[in-house]
GULOVEX-448977 format. One record per residue: residue number from 0; residue in one letter; chain; x, y, z of N, C-alpha, C, O in turn. Coordinates in nm, 4 decimals, m for minus. Layout:
BEGIN
SITE    i  aa  ch       n.u       n.v       n.w      ca.u      ca.v      ca.w       c.u       c.v       c.w       o.u       o.v       o.w
SITE  NUM   a   A         X         Y         Z         X         Y         Z         X         Y         Z         X         Y         Z
...
//
This chain:
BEGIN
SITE    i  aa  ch       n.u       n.v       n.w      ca.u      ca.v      ca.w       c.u       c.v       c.w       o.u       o.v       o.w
SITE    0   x   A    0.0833   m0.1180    0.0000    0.0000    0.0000    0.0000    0.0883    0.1251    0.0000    0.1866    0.1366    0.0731
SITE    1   x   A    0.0341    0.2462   m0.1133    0.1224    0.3154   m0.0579    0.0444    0.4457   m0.0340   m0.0663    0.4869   m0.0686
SITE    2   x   A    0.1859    0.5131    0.0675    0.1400    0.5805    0.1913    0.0842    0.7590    0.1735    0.1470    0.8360    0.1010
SITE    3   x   A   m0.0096    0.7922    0.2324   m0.0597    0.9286    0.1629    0.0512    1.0655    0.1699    0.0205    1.1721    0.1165
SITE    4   x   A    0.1974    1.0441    0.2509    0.2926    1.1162    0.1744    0.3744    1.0886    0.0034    0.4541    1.1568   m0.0609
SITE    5   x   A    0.3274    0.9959   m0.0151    0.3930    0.9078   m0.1252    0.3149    0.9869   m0.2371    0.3650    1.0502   m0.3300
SITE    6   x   A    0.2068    0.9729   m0.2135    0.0593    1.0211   m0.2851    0.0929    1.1599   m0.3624    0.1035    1.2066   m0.4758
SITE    7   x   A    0.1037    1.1990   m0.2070    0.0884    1.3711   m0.2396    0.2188    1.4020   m0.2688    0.2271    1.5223   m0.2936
SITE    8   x   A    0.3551    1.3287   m0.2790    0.4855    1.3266   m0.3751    0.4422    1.3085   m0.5085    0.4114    1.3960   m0.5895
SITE    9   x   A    0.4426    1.2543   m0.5147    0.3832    1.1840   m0.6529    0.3187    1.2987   m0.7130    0.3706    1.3796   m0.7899
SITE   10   x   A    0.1863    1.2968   m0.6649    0.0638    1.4319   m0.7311    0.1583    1.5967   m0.7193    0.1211    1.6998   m0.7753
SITE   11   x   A    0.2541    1.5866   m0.6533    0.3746    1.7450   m0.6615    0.4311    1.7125   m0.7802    0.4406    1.8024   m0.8638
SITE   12   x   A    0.4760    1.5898   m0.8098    0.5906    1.5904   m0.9570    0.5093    1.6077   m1.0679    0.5103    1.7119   m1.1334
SITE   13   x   A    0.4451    1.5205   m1.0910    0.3084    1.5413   m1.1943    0.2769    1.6275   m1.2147    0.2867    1.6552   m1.3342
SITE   14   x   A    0.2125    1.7443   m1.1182    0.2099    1.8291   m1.1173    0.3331    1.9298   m1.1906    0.3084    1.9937   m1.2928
SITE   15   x   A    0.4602    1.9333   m1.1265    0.6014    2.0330   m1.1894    0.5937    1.9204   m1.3402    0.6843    1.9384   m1.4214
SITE   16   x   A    0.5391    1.8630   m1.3575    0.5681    1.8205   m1.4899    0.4771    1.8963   m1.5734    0.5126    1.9754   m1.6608
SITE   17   x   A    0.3659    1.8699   m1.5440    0.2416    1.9511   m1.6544    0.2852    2.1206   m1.6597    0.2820    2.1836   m1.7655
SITE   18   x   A    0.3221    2.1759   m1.5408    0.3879    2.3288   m1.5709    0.4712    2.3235   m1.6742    0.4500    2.3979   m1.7699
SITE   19   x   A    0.5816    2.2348   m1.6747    0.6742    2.2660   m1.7544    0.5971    2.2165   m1.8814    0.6062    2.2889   m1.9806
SITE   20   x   A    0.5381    2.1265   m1.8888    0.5335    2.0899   m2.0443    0.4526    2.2400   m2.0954    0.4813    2.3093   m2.1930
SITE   21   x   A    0.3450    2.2615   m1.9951    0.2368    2.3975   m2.0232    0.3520    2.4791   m2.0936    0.3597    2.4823   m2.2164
SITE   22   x   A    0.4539    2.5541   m2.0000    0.5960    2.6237   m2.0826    0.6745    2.5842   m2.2163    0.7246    2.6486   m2.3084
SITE   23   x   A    0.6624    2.4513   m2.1852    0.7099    2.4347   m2.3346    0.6060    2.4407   m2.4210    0.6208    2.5065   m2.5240
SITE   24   x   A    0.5268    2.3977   m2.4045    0.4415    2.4361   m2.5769    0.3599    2.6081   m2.5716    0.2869    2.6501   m2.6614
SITE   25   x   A    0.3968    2.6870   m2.4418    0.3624    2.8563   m2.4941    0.5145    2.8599   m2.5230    0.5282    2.9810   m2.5401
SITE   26   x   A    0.6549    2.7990   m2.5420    0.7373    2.8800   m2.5811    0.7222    2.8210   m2.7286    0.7294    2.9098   m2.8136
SITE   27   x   A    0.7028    2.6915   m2.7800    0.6680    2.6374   m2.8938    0.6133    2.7265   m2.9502    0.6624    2.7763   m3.0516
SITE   28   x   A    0.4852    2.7724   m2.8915    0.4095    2.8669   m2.9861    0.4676    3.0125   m3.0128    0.4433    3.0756   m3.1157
SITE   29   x   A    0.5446    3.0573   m2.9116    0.5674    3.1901   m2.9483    0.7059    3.1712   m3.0184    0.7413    3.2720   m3.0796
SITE   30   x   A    0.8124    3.0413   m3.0251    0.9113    3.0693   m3.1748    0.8251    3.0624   m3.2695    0.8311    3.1492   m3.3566
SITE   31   x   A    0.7283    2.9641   m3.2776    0.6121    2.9860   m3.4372    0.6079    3.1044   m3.4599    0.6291    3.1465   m3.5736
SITE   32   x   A    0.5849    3.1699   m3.3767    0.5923    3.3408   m3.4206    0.6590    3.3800   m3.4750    0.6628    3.4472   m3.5780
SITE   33   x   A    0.7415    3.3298   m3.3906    0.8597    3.4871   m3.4125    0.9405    3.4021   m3.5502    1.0493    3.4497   m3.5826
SITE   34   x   A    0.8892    3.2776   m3.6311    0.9391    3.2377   m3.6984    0.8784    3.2751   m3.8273    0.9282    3.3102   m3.9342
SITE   35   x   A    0.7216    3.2532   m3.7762    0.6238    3.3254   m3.9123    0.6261    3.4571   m3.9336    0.6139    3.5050   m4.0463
SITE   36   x   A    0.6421    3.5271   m3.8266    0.7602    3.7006   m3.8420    0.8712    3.6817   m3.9551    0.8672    3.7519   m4.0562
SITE   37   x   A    0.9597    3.5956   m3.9380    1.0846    3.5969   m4.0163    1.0464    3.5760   m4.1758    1.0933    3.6258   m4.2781
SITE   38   x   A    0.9133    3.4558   m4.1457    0.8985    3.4082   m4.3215    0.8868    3.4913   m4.3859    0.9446    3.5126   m4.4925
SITE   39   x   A    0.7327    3.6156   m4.2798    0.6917    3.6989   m4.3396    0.7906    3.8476   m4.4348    0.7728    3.9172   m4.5348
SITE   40   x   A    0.8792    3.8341   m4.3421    0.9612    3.9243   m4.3980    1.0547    3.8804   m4.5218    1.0977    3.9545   m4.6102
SITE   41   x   A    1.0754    3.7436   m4.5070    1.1389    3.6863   m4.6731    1.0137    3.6891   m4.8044    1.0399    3.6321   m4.9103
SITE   42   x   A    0.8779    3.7604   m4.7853    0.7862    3.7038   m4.8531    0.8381    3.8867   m4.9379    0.7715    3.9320   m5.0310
SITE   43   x   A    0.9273    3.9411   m4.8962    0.9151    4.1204   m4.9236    0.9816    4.0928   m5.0647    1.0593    3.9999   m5.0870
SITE   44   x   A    0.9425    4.1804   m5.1497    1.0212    4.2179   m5.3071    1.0901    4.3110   m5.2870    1.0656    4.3961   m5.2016
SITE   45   x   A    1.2177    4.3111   m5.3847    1.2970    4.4202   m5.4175    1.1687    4.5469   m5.4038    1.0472    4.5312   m5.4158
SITE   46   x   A    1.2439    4.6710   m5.3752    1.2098    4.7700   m5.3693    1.1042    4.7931   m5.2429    1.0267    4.8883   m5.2339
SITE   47   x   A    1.1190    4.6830   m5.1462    0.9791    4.6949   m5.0580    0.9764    4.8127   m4.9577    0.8866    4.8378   m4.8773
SITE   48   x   A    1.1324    4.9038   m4.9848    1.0753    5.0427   m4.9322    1.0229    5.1639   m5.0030    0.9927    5.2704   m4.9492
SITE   49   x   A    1.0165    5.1374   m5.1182    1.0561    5.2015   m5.2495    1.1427    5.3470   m5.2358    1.1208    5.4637   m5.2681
SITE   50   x   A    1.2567    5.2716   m5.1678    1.4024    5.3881   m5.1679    1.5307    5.2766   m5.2575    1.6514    5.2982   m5.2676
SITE   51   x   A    1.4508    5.1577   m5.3119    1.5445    5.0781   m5.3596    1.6128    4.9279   m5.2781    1.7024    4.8535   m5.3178
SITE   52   x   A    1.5330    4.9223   m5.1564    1.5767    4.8248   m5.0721    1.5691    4.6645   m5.1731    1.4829    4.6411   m5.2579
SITE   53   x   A    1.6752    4.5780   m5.1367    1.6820    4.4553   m5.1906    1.5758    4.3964   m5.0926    1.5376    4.4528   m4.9900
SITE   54   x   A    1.5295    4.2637   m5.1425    1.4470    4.1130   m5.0972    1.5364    4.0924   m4.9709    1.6398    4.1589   m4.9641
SITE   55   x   A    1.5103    4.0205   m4.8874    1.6393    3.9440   m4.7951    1.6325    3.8395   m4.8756    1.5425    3.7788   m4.9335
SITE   56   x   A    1.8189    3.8271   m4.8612    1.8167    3.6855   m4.9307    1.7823    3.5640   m4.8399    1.7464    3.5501   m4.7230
SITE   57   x   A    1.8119    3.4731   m4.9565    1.7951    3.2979   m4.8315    1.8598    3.3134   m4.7226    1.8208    3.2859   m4.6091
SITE   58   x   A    1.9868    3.3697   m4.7633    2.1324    3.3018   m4.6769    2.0635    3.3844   m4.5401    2.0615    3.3174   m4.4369
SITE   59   x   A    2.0189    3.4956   m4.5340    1.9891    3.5992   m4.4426    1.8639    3.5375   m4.3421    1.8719    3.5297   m4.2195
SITE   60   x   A    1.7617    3.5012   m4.4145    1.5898    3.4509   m4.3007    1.6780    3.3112   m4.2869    1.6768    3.2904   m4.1655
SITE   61   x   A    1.7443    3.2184   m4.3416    1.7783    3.0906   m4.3053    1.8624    3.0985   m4.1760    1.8503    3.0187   m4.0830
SITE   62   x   A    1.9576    3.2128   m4.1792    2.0945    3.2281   m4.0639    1.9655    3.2742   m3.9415    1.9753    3.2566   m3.8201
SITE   63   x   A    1.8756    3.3214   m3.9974    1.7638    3.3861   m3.8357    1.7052    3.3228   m3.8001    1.6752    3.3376   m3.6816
SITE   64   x   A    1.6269    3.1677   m3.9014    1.5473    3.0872   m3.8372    1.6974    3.0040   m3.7541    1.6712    2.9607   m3.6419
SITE   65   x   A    1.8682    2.9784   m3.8109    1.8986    2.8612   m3.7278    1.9174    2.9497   m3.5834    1.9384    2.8915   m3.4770
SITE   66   x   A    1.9046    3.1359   m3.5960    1.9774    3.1481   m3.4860    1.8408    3.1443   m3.3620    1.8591    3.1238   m3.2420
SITE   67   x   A    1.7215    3.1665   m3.4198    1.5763    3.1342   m3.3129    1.5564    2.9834   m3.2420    1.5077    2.9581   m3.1318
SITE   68   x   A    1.6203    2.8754   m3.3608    1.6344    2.7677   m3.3841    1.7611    2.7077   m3.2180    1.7286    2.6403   m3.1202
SITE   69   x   A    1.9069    2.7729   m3.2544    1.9167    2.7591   m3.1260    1.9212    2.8091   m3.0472    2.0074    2.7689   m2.9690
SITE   70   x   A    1.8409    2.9285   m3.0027    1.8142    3.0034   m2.8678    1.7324    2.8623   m2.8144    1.7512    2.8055   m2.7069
SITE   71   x   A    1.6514    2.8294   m2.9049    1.5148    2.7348   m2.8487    1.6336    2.6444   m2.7832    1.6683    2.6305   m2.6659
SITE   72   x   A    1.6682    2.6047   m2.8694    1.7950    2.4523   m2.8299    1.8495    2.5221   m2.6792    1.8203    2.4685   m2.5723
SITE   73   x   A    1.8979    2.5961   m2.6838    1.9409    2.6570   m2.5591    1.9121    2.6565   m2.4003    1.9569    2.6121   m2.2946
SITE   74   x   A    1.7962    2.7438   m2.4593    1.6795    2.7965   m2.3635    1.5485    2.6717   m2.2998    1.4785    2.6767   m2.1987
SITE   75   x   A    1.5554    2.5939   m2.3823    1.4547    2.4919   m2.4167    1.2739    2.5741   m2.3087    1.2080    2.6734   m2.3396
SITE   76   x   A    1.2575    2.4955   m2.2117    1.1193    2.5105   m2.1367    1.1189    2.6989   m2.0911    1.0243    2.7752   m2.0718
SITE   77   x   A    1.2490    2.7186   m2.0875    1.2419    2.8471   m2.0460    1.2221    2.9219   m2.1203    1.2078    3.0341   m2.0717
SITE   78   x   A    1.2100    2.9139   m2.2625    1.1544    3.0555   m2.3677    1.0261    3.1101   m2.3474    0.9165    3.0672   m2.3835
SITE   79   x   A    1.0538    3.2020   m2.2899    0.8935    3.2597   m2.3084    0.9243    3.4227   m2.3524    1.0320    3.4550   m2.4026
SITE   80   x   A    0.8270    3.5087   m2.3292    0.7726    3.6080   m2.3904    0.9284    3.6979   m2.4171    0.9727    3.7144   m2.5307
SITE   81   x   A    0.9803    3.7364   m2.3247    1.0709    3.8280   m2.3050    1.2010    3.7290   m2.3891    1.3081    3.7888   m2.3786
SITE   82   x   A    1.2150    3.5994   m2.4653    1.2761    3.5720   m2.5195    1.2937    3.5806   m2.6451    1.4011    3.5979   m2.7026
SITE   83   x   A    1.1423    3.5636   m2.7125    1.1259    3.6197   m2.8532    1.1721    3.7470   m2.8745    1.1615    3.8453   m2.8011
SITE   84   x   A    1.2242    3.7363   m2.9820    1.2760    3.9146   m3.0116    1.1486    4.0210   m3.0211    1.0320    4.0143   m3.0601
SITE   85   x   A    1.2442    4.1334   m2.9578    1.1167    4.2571   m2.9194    1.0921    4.2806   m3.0698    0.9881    4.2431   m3.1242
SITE   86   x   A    1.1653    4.3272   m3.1177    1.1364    4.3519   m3.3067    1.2477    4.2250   m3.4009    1.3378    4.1480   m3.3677
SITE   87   x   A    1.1922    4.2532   m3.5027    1.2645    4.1631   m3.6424    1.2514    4.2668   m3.7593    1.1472    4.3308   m3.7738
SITE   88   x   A    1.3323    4.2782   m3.8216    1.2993    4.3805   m3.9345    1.4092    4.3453   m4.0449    1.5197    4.2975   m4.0193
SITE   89   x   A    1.3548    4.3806   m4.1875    1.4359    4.3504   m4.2890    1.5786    4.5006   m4.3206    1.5946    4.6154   m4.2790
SITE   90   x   A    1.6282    4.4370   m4.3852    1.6940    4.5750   m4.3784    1.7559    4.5731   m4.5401    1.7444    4.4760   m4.6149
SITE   91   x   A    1.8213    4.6976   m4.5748    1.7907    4.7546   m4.6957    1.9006    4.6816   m4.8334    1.8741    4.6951   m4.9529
SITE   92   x   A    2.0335    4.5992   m4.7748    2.0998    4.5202   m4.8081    2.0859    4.4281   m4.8417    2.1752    4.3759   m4.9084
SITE   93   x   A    1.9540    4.3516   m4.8107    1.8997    4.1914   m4.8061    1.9330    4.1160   m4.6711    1.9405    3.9938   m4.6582
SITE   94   x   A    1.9501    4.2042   m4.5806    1.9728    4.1164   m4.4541    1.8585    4.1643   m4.3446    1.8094    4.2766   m4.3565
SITE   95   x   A    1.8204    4.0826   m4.2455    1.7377    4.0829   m4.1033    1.8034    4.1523   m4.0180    1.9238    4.1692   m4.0370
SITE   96   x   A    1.7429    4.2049   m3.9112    1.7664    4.2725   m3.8037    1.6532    4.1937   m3.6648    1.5308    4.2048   m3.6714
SITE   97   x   A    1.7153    4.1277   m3.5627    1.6488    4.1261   m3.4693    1.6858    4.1695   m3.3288    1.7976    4.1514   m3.2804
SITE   98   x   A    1.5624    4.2407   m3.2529    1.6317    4.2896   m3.1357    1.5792    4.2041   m3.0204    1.4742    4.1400   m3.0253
SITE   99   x   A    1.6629    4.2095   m2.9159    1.6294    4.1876   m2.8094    1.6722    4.2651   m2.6803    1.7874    4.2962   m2.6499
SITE  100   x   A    1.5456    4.2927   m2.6031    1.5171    4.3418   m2.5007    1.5711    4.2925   m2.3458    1.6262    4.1854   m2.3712
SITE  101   x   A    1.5797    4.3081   m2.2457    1.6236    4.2132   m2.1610    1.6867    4.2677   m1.9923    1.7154    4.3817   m2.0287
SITE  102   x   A    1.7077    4.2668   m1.9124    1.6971    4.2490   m1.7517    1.8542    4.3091   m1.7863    1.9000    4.3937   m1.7095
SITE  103   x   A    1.9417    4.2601   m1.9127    2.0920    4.3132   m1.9373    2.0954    4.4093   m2.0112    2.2045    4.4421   m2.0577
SITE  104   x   A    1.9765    4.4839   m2.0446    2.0136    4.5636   m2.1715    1.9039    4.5817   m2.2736    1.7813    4.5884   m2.2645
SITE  105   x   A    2.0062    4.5883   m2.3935    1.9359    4.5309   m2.5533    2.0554    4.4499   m2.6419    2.1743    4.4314   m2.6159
SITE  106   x   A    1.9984    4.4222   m2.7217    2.1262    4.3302   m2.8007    2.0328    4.3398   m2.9496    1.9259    4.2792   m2.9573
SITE  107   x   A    2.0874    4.4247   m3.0689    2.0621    4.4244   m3.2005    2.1698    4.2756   m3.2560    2.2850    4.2480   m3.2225
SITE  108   x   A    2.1064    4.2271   m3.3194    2.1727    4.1043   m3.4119    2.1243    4.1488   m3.5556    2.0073    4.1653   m3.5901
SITE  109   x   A    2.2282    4.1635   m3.6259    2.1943    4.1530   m3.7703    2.2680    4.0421   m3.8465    2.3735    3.9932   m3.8063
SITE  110   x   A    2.2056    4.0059   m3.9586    2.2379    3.9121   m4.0059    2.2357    3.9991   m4.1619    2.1249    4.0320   m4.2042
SITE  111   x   A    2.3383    4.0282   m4.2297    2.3745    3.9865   m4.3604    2.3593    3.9392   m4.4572    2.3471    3.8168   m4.4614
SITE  112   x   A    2.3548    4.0024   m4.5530    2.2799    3.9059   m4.7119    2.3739    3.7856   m4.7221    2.3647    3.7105   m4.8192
SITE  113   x   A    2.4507    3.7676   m4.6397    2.5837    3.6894   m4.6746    2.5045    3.5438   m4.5549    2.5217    3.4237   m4.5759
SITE  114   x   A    2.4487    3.5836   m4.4751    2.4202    3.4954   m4.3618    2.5278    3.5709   m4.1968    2.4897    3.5663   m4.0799
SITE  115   x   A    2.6328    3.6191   m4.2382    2.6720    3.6822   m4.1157    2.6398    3.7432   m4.0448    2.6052    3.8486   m4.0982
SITE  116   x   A    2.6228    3.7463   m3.9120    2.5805    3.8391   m3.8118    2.6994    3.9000   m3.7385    2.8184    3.8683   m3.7361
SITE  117   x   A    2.6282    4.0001   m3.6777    2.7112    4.1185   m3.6239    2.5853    4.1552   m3.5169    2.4690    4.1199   m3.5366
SITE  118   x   A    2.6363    4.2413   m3.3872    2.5852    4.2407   m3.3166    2.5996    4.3483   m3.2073    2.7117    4.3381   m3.1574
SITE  119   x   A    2.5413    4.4292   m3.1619    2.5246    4.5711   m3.0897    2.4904    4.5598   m2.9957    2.3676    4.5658   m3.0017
SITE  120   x   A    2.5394    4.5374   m2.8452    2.4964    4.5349   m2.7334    2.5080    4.6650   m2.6050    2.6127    4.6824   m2.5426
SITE  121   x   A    2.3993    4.7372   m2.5844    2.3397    4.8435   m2.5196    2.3118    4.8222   m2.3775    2.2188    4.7523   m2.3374
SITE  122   x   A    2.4004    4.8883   m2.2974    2.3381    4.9041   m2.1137    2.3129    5.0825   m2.0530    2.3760    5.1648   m1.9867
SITE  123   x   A    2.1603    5.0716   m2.1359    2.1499    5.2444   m2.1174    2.1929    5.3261   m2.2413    2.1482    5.3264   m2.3560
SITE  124   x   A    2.2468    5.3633   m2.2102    2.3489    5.4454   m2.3377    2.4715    5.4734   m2.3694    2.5252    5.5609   m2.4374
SITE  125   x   A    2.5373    5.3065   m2.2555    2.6666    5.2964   m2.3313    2.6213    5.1785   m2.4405    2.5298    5.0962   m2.4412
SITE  126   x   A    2.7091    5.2043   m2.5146    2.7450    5.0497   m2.6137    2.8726    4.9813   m2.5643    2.9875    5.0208   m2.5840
SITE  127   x   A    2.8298    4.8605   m2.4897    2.9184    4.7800   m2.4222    3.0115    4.7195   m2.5386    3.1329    4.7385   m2.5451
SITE  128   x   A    2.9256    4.6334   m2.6416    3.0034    4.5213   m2.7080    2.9878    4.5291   m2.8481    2.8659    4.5221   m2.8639
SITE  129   x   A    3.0266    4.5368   m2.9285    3.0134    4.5436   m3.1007    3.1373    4.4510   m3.1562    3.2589    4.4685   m3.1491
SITE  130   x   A    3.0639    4.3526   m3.2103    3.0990    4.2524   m3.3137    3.1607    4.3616   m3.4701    3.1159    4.4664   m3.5167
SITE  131   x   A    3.3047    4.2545   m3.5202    3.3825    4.3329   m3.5754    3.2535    4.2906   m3.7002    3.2050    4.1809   m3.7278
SITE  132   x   A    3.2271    4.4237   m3.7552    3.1817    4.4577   m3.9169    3.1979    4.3457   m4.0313    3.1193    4.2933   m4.1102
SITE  133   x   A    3.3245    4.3337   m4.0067    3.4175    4.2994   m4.1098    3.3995    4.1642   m4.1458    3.3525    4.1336   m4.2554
SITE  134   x   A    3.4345    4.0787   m4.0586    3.4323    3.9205   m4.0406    3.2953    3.8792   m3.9607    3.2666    3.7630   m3.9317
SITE  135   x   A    3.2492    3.9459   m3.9429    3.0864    3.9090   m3.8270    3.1423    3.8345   m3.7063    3.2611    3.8179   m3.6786
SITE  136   x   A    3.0326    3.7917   m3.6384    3.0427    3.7034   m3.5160    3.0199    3.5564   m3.5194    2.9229    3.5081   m3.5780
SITE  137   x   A    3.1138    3.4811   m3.4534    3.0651    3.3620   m3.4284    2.9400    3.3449   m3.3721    2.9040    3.4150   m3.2775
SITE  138   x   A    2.8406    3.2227   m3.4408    2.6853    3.2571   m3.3726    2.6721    3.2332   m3.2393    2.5960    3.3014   m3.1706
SITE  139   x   A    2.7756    3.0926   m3.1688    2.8167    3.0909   m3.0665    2.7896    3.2499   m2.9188    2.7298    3.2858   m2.8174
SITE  140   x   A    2.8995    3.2867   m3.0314    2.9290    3.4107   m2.9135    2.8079    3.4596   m2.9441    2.7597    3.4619   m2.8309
SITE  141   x   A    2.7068    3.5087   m3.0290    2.5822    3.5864   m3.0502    2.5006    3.5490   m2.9198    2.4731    3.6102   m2.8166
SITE  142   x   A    2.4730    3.4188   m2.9699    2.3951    3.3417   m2.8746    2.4528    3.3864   m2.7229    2.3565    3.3881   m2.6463
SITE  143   x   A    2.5547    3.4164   m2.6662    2.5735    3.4020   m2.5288    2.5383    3.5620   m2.5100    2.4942    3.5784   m2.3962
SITE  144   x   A    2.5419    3.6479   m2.5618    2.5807    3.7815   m2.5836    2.3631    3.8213   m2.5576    2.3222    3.9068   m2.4791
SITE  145   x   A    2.2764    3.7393   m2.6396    2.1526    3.7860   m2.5998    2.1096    3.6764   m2.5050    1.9875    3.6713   m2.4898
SITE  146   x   A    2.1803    3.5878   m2.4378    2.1558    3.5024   m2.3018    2.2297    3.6005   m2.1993    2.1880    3.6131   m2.0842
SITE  147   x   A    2.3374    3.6670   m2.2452    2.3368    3.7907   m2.1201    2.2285    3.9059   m2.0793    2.1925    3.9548   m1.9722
SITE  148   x   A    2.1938    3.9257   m2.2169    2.0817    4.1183   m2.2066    1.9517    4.0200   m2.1709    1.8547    4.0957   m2.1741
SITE  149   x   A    1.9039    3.8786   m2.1368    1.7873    3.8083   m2.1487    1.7838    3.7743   m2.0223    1.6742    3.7713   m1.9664
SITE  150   x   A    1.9132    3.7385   m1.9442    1.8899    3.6763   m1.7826    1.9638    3.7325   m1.6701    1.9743    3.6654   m1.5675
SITE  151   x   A    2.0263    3.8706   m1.6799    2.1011    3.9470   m1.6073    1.9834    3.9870   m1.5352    1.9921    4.0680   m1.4429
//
């Protein structure tokens, strides 16, 4: 037989289990977002500012879905609201722009018609950290860089 502390162990884990799964599928749903955000912005034509802006290329929404792709990997049950990027925006080169908001800051990530990112990190109104132009950032370091401005 077992005993009514056993019970009410039992009915506590079960319980921390259904929370977390509840978390994982609202963070499931909100990368869908912020992923159907990204498509939406590869769906743009040349000229979609009409100042002459290029399409984003592949290399550019593909480098943003792997980098949403592994925040998730990352972050896993813990993505929620304040993880999705505050904005996503195309930009006039053929590359994405996404920002994030955060307890550290902000952190701009752009990504490149090339697929490279580069990256702008803000505490107030200094600019702490900027990824070299030139050669971009390892996504690695990206990734740790908006896990700082996200959980500080």
């Amino acid at each position: 037989m077992v005993s009514d502390a056993t019970v009410l162990q039992l009915r506590g884990r079960v319980s921390s289990l259904e929370e977390q799964l509840a978390q994982l599928a609202h963070g499931q749903q909100l990368l869908r977002s912020a992923r159907e955000t990204l498509d939406e912005i590869a769906q743009l034509e040349d000229d979609w500012d009409s100042y002459g802006a290029l399409r984003p290329t592949a290399a550019a929404v593909s480098a943003g879905h792997l980098l949403l792709g592994a925040l998730w990997d990352q972050l896993g049950y813990l993505v929620d609201e304040g993880t999705i990027p505050w904005a996503a925006a195309p930009l006039a080169d053929g590359g994405v722009q996404f920002e994030w908001r955060g307890p550290g800051g902000a952190i701009e990530v752009e990504i490149g018609p090339r697929g490279t990112m580069n990256y702008l990190v803000e505490r107030g109104e200094l600019t702490i950290t900027k990824s070299d132009p030139l050669t971009g950032s390892n996504p690695q370091e990206t990734l740790g860089r908006i896990r700082d401005v996200l959980q500080r």
